[in-house]
C-alpha positions as CSV (number, residue, x, y, z in Angstrom):
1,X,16.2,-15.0,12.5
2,X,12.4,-14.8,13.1
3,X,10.0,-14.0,10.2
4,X,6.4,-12.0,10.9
5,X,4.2,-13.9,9.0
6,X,1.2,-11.9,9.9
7,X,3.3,-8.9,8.0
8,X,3.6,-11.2,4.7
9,X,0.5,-10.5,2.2
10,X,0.2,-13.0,-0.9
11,X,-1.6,-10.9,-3.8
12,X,-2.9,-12.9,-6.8
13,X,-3.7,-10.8,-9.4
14,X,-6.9,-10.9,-11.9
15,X,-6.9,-15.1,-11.4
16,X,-9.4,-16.6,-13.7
17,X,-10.0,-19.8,-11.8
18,X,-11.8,-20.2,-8.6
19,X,-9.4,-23.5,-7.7
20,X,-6.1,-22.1,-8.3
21,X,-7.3,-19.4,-5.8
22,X,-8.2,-22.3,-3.5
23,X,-4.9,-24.3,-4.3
24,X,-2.8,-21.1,-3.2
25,X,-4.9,-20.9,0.1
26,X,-3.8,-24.4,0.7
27,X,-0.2,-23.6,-0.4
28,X,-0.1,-20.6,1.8
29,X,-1.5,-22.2,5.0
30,X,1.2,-25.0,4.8
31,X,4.2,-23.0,5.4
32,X,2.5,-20.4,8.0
33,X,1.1,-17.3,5.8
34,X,-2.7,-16.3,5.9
35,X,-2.8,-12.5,4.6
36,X,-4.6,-13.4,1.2
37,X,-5.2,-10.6,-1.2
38,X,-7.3,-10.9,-4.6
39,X,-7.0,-8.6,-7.1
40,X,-10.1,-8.3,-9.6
41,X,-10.6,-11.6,-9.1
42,X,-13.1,-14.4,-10.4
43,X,-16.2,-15.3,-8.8
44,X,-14.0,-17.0,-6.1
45,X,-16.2,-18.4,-3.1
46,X,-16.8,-21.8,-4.7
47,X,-17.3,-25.4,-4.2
48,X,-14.1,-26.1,-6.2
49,X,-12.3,-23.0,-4.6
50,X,-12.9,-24.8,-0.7
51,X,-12.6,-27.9,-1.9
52,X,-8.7,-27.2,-3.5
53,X,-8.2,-25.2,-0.1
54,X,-8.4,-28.7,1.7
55,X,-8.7,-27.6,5.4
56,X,-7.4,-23.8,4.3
57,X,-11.0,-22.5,4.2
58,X,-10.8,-19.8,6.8
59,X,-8.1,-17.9,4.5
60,X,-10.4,-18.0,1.8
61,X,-13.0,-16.3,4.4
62,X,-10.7,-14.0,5.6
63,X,-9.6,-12.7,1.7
64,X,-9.4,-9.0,0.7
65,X,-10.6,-8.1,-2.8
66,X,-9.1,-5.1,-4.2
67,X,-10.1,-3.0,-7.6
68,X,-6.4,-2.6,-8.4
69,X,-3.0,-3.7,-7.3
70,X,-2.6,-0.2,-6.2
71,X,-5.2,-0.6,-3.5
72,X,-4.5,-4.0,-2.5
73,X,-0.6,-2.8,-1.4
74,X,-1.5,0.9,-0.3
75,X,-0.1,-0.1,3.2
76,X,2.9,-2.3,2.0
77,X,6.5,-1.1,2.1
78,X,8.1,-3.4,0.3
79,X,6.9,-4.9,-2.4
80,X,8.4,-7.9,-4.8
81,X,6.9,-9.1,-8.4
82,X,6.7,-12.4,-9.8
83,X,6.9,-12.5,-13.8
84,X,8.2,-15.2,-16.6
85,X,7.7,-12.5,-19.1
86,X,10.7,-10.7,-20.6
87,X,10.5,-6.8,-20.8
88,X,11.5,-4.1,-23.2
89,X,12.4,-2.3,-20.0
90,X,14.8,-4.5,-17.4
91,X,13.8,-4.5,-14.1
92,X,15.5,-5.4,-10.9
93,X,15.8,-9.4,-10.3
94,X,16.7,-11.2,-7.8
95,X,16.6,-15.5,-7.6
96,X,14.0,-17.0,-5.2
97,X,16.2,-17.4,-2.3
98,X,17.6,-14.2,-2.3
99,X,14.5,-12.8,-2.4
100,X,13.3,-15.2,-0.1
101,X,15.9,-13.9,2.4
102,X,14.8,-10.1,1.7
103,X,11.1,-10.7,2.2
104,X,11.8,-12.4,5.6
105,X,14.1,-9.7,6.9
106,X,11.5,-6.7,5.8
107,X,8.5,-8.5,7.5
108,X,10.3,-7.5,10.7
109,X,10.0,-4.1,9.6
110,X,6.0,-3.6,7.9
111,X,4.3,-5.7,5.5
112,X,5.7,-7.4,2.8
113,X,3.5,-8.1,-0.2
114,X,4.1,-10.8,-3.0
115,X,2.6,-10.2,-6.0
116,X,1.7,-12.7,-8.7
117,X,0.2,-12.0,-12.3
118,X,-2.4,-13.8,-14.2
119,X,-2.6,-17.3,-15.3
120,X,-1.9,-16.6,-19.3
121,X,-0.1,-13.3,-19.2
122,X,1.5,-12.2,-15.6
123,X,1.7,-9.1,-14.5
124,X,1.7,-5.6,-16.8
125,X,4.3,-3.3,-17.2
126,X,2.4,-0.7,-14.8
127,X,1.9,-3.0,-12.5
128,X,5.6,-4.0,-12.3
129,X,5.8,-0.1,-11.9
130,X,4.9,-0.7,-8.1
131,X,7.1,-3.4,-7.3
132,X,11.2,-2.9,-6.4
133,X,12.0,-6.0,-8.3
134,X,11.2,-9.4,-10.0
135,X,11.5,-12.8,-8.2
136,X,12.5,-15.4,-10.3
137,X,11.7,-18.8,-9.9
138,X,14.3,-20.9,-12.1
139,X,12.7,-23.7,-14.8
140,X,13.2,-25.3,-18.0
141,X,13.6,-23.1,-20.7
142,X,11.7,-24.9,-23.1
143,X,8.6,-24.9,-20.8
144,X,9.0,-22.8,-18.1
145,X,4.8,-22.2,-17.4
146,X,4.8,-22.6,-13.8
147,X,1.2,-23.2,-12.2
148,X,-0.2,-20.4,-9.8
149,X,-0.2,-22.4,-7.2
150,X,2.7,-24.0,-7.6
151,X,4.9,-20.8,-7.7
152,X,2.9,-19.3,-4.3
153,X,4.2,-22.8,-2.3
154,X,8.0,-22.1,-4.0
155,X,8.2,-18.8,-2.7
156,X,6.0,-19.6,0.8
157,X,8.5,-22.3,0.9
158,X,11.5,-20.8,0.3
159,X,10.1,-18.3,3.2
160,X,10.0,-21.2,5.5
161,X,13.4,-22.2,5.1
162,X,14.6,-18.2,5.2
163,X,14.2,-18.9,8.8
164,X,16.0,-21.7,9.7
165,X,19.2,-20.8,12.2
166,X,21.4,-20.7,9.4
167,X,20.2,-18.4,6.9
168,X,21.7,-15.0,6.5
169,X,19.5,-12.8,6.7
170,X,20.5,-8.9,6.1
171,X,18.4,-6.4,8.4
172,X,17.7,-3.4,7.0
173,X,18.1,-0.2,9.1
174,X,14.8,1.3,8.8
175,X,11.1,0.5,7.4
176,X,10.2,1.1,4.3
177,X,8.1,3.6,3.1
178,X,4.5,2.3,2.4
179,X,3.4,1.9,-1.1
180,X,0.8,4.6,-0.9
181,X,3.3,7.5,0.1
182,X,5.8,6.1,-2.5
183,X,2.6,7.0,-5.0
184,X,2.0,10.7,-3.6
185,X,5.8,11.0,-4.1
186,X,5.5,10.0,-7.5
187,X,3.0,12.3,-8.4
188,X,4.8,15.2,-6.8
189,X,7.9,14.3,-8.9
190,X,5.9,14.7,-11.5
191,X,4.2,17.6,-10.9
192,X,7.7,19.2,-10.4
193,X,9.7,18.2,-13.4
194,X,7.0,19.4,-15.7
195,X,6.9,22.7,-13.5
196,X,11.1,22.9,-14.6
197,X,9.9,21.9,-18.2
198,X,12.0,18.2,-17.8
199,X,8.9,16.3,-18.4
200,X,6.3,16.2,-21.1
201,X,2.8,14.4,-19.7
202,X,1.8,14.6,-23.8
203,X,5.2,12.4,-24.4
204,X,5.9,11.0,-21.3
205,X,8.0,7.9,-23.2
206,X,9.3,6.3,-19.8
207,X,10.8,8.7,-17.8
208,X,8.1,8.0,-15.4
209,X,9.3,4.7,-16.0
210,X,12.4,4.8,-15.6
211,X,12.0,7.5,-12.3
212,X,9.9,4.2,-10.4
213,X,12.4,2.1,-11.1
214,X,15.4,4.3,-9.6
215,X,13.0,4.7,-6.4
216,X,11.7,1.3,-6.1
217,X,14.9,-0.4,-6.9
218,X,16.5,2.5,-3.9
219,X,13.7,1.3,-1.6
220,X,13.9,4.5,0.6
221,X,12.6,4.9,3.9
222,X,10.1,6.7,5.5
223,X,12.4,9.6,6.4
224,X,14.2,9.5,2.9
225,X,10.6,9.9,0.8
226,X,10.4,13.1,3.6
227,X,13.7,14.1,2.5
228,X,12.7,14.2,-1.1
229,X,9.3,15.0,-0.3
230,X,11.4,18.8,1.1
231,X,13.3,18.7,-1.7
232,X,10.7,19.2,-4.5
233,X,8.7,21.6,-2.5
234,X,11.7,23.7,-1.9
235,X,12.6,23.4,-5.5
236,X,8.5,24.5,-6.6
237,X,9.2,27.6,-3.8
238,X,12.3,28.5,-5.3
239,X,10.5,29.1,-8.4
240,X,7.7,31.2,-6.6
241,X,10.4,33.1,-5.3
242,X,11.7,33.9,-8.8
């Protein structure tokens, strides 16, 4: 099955070194990707940033830079996080091939972004809010800190051989909702289950939480967010009505 590569964005997230930026670049560029997107990122148009690129330089031209992680996958449907962290909350995992094989089959479908965390501390917990689940690359337990670069060309690797002829590949029915519409949702839910007295924004503990990872892990469609989308503002008429 064929990948769209053009609909597979790469998001590095708050990187702290203008080479590592580079050194993805490169990564990317040898197994086909291009969409590069920074988020809060270092001063990152540097000698040593081309220089690590090593014949990648027109990706580093072509990068977006994005005040929040929010902005930088507005227009993504699916998107999939990369953490070594462990959680007080679980979140959805899948291994690198698996996910590998997901990420292909969606970029059929809309764009696809892959999300990776800073250099010391990964991604935060409400940034792992946006994403449907956690790709984990396996390593050794006793030293499992994986360079930034390096874990960009497992996963654009893994994407490359997601589309040789005997991969399976599951296609999925319909395109996702983009991440932006999954957010207005989100705030409608919200706004209804404190209407019905279900949630407290004063002590929100992690419903909210818990609510994004239901959705995100359901990945619904563009239909399905309309269907619930009708279903809350039925629900906030009803209790006009009353």
């Amino acid at each position: 099955m064929k990948i769209d590569r053009k609909n597979i964005r790469i998001v590095l997230v708050e990187t702290t070194h203008a080479g590592n930026i580079g050194a993805a670049a490169r990564a990317m560029k040898t197994m086909g990707l291009s969409d590069l997107a920074l988020v809060s990122p270092c001063a990152y148009k540097t000698y040593e940033c081309y220089a690590r690129a090593s014949g990648a330089g027109e990706i580093i031209d072509a990068v977006t830079s994005h005040a929040t992680l929010q902005d930088a996958v507005g227009d993504v449907g699916l998107v999939i996080g990369t953490s070594a962290r462990l959680r007080s909350l679980a979140w959805p995992q899948l291994p690198t091939v698996e996910a590998a094989q997901k990420i292909a089959a969606a970029s059929l479908l809309g764009k696809v972004a892959i999300v990776f965390g800073r250099e010391r501390s990964g991604l935060t917990n409400d940034e792992l809010a946006l994403c449907s689940s956690l790709l984990i690359i396996p390593s050794n337990e006793q030293f499992s800190s994986l360079n930034l670069a390096a874990a960009v060309q497992i996963v654009s690797y893994e994407l490359m051989r997601a589309e040789l002829p005997d991969s399976p590949l599951a296609v999925a029915a319909e395109s996702p909702a983009e991440q932006a519409e999954l957010e207005r949702f989100y705030e409608h839910l919200a706004v209804v289950m404190e209407e019905i007295g279900y949630y407290d924004p004063a002590n929100p503990r992690l419903l909210m939480t818990r609510m994004r990872r239901l959705f995100n892990r359901a990945e619904p469609s563009v239909s399905e967010l309309q269907v619930l989308r009708g279903v809350l503002a039925q629900m906030q008429k009803g209790r006009r009505v009353d």
